[in-house]
C-alpha positions in Angstrom: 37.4 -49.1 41.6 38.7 -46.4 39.4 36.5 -43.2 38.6 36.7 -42.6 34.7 38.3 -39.0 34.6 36.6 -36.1 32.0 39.9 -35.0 31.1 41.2 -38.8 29.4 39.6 -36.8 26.2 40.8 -33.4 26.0 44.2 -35.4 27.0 44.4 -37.5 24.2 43.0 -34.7 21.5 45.8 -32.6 22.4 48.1 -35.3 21.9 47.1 -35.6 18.0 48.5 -31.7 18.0 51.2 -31.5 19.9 54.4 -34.0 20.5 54.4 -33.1 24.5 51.3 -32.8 26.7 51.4 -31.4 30.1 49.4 -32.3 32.9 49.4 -30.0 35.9 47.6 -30.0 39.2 47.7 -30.6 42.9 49.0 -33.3 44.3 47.2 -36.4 44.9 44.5 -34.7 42.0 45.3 -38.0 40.7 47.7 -37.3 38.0 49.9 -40.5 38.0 47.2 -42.7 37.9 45.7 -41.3 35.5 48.3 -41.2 33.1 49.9 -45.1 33.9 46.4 -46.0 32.5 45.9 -43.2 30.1 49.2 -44.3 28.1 49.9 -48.3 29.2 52.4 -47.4 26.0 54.8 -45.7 27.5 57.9 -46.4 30.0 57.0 -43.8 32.7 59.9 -41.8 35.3 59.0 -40.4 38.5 61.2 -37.3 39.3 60.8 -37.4 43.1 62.9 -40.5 42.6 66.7 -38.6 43.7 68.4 -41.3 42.0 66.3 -40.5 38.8 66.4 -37.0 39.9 70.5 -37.2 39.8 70.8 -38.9 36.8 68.6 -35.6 35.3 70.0 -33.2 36.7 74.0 -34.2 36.0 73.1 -35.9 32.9 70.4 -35.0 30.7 71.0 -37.0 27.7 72.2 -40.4 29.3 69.0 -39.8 31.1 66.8 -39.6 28.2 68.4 -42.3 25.9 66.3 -44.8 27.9 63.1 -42.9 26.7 63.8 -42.8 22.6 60.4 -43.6 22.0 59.3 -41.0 24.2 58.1 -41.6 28.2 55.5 -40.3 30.9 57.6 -38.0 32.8 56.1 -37.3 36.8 57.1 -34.3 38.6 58.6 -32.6 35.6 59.3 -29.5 37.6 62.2 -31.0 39.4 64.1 -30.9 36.4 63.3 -28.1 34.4 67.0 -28.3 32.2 65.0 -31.4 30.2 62.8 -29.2 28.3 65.6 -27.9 26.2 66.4 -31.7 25.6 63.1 -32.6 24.9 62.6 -29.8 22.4 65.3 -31.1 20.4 63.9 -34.5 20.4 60.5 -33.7 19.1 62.2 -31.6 16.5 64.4 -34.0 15.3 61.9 -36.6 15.0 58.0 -36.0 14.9 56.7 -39.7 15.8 58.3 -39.0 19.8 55.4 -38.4 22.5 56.4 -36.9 25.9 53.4 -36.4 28.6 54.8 -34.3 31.5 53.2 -33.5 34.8 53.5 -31.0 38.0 52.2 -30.1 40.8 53.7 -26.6 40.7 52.4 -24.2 38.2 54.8 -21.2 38.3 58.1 -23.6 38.3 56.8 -25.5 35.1 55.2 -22.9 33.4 58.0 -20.2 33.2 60.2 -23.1 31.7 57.9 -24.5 29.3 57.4 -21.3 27.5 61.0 -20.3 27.5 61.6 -24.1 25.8 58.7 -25.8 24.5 56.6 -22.8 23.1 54.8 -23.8 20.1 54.9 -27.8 21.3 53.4 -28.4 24.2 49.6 -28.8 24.8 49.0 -28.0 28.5 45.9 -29.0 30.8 45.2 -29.0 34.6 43.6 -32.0 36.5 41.8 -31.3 39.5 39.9 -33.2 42.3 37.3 -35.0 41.4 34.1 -33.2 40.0 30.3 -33.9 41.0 29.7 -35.8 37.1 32.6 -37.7 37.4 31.3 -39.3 40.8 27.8 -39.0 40.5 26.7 -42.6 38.6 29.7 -44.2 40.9 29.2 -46.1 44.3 30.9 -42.9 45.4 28.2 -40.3 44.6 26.9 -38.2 47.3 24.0 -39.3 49.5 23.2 -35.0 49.8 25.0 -31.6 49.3 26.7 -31.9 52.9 28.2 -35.0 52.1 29.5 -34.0 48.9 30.9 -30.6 50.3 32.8 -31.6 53.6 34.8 -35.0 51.5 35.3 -33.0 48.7 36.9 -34.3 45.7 40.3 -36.1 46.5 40.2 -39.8 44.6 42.0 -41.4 47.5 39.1 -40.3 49.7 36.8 -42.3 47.0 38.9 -45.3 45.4 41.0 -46.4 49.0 38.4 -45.5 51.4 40.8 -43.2 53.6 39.1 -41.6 56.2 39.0 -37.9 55.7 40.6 -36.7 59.4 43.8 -39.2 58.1 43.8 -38.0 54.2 43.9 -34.4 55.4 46.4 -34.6 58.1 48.9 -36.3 56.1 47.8 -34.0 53.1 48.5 -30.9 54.9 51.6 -31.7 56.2 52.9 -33.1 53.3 52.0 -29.8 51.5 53.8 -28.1 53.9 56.9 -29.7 54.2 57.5 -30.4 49.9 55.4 -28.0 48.5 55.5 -24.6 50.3 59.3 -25.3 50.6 60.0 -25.6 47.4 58.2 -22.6 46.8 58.5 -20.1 49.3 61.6 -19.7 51.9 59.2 -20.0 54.6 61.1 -20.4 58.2 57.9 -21.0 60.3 56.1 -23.3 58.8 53.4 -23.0 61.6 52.7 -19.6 60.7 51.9 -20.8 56.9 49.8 -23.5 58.4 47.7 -21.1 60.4 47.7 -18.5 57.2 46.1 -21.7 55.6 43.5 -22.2 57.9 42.8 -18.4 58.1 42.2 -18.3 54.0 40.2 -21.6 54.8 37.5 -19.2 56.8 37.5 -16.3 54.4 36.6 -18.3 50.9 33.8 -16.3 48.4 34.9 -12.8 50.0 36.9 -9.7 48.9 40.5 -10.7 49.5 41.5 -8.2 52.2 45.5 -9.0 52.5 45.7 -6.2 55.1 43.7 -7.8 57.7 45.8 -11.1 57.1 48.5 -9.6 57.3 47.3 -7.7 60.7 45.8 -11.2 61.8 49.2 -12.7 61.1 51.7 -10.0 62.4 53.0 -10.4 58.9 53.7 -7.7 56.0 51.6 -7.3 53.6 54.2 -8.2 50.9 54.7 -11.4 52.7 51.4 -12.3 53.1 50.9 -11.3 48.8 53.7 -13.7 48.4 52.2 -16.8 50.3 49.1 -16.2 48.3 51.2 -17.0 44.9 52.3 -20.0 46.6 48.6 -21.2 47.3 48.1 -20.3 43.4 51.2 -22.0 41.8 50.4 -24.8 44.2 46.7 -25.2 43.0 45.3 -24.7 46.3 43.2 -21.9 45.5 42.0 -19.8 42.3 40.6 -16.2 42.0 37.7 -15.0 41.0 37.8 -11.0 39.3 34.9 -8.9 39.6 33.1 -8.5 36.7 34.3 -4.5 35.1 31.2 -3.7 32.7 30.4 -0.1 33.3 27.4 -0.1 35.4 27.7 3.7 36.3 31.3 2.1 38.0 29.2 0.6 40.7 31.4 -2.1 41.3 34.3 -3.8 43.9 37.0 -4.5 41.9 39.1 -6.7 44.1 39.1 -10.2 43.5 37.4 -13.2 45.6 39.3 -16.4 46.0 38.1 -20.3 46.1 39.9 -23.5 47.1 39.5 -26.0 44.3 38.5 -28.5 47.3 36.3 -28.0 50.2 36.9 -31.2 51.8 40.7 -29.2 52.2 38.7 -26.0 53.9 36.5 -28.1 56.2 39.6 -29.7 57.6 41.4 -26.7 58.3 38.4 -25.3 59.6 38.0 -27.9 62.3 34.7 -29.1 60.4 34.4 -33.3 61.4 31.2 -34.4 59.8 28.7 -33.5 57.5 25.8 -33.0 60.3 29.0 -30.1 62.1 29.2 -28.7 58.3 25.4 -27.7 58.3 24.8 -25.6 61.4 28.3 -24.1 60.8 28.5 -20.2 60.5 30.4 -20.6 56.8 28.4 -23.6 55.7 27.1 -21.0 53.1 30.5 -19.7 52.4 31.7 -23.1 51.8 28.6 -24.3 50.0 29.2 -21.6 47.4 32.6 -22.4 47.4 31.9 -25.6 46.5 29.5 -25.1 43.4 31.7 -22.7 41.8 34.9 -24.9 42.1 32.9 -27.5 40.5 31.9 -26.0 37.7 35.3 -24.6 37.4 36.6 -28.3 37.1 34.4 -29.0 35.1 35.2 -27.0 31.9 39.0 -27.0 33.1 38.8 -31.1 32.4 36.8 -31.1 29.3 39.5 -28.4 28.0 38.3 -25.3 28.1 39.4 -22.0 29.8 36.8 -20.8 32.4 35.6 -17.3 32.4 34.3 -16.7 35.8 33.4 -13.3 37.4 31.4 -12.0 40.3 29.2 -8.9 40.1 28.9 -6.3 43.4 28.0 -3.3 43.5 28.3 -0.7 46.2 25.3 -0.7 47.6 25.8 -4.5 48.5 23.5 -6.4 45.6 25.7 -9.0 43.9 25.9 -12.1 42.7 28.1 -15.1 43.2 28.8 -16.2 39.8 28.9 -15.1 35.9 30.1 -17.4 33.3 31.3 -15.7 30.2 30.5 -18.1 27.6 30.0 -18.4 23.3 29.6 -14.2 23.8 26.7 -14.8 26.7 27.0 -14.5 30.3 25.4 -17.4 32.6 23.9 -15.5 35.7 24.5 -17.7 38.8 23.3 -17.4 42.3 24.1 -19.6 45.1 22.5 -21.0 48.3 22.6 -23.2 51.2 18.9 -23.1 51.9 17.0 -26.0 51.3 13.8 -23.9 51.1 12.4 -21.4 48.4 11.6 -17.7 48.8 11.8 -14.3 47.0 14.3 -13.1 48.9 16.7 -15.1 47.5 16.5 -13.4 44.0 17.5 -10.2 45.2 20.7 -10.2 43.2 19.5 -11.8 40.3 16.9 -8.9 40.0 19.1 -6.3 40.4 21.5 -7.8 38.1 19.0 -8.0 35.5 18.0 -4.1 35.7 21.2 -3.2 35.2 22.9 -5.5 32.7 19.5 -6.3 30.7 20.5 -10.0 30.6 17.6 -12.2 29.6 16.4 -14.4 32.3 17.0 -17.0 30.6 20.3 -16.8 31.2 19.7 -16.1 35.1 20.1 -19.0 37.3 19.2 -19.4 41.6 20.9 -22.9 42.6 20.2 -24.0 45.7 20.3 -26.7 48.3 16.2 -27.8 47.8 15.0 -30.3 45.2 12.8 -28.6 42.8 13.2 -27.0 39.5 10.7 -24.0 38.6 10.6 -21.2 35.4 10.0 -17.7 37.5 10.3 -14.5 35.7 13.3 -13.5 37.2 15.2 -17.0 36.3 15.4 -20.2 36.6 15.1 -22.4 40.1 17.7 -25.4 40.0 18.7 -27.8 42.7 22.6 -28.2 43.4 22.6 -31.8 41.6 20.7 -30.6 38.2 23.0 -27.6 38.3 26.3 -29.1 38.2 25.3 -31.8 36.0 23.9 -29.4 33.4 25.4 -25.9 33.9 
């Protein structure tokens, strides 16, 4: 069974604006699939293919004579010379539609603006968000569940056991990805800088201590961290910079957008290990915010996400900077309710004078109350409805 995807409509909107769409994300997001389906229409050219690749590369326009009516073109990046090509298609004749993909940001991105400025519409697919799963035979029996599998839709649609998906993820990551990206001679050492960023998700990014934990530069160490971005591993998360008498931290947090990915490089092997496990609330928060993330990344908007510290330690995990208002959200694993747990959200509120309407405590429990500082929500009402 297929899982509908949220992104089929911002996809084909942009596609009444602009004569080539673009259609990045990680790899095995589900890009391919989505697009053989999304456009039945149109001949489609995988770039891994070297013989394809070849063709490309030494011959651009023999290459795309067998796409006149335009084509679904996979792994774009590989052969970055066919944007010029392509411009000069879509110029010449308006009617031609060209859907590209990529599974490396930085590659595609530089090109597309140097070439296809002004005619390309460009969105990102990700794993596989809570709504998308959640009236499927695939939904989540509880948070746990829905955390350690993550998102992956060959974990979903084929059934592949996670500890297999993950292994052959990884190391195919490694070995095409991070290659192709970075000059990296021990890939070992990546592998363990991957499973060190795995254990330090929803905190300050330190690159010093990595870089200490890794007997690595610090430069080096900044550099893998651009791979893990152009490679859609990870995204940041900047601390919010309203002037609160400058009581803030202003360096960045980072998320992986899948925490089935951070439970296997953390050694996690089943839902019941991910609950008494010392990050479980790392990981947890990790998860909500990277859903919500997809979530307006698929219907075709740009998230605004922040975090709010301040020095004397009160925070919280998430603001969403929307229609001029900011969305208040704190996060936790508990399954049980108690004052504590609005700490942040009170603070925040004295010193922003946010309406608690706007303030939101989502946790891992099952009912929904009004309190004067905000509003209670479990995990599954939250990402269906914030």
């Amino acid at each position: 069974m297929l899982i509908a995807r949220q992104i089929s409509a911002a996809l084909q909107e942009l596609g009444r604006f602009y004569p080539i769409v673009y259609l990045g994300g990680p790899r095995q997001a589900g890009k391919t699939t989505l697009l053989k389906n999304l456009y039945p229409g149109l001949p489609y050219a995988n770039l891994e293919d070297p013989e394809l690749r070849l063709l490309a590369e030494q011959d651009p326009r023999r290459f795309l004579k067998d796409f006149a009516a335009g084509a679904v073109l996979d792994e774009a990046q590989r052969v970055p010379q066919l944007f010029s090509y392509l411009q000069v298609m879509v110029d010449a004749d308006k009617r031609l539609r060209f859907v590209l993909s990529g599974s490396q940001n930085f590659l595609l991105m530089e090109k597309i603006t140097q070439s296809l400025a002004g005619r390309v519409g460009i969105l990102n697919l990700f794993p596989l968000g809570f709504s998308e799963v959640e009236n499927t035979p695939f939904a989540p029996l509880d948070l746990e569940n829905f955390v350690w599998r993550g998102g992956f839709p060959g974990l979903h649609e084929q059934n592949v056991p996670p500890e297999i998906f993950f292994n052959n993820y990884v190391q195919t990551y490694l070995e095409r990805d991070v290659r192709l990206l970075k000059n990296v001679g021990d890939l070992s050492v990546f592998n363990r800088f991957l499973r060190l960023c795995a254990g330090r998700v929803g905190q300050p990014l330190n690159l010093s201590t990595l870089a200490t934990d890794l007997s690595l530069s610090v430069n080096t160490v900044k550099a893998w961290f651009s791979v893990l971005e152009a490679s859609y591993m990870i995204f940041y998360q900047q601390p919010f910079y309203a002037n609160f008498n400058k009581r803030i931290i202003k360096t960045p947090k980072f998320y992986f957008f899948d925490t089935g990915l951070i439970c296997h490089l953390l050694g996690i092997g089943s839902p019941k290990q991910l609950e008494t496990h010392h990050y479980f609330g790392n990981i947890v928060e990790n998860a909500i915010i990277a859903d919500l993330y997809k979530k307006r990344s698929h219907a075709g908007k740009r998230p605004v996400f922040w975090f709010w510290q301040d020095q004397h330690g009160n925070e919280v995990d998430l603001l969403i900077e929307e229609e001029g208002m900011l969305k208040a959200i704190e996060i936790k694993s508990s399954q049980t309710f108690n004052t504590r747990l609005l700490s942040g959200l009170t603070k925040w509120a004295q010193v922003s004078g946010n309406s608690a309407a706007q303030n939101y405590l989502v946790y891992a429990g099952s009912q929904t109350m009004e309190l004067k500082q905000g509003q209670l929500l479990p995990w599954r009402t939250a990402l269906m409805n914030l």
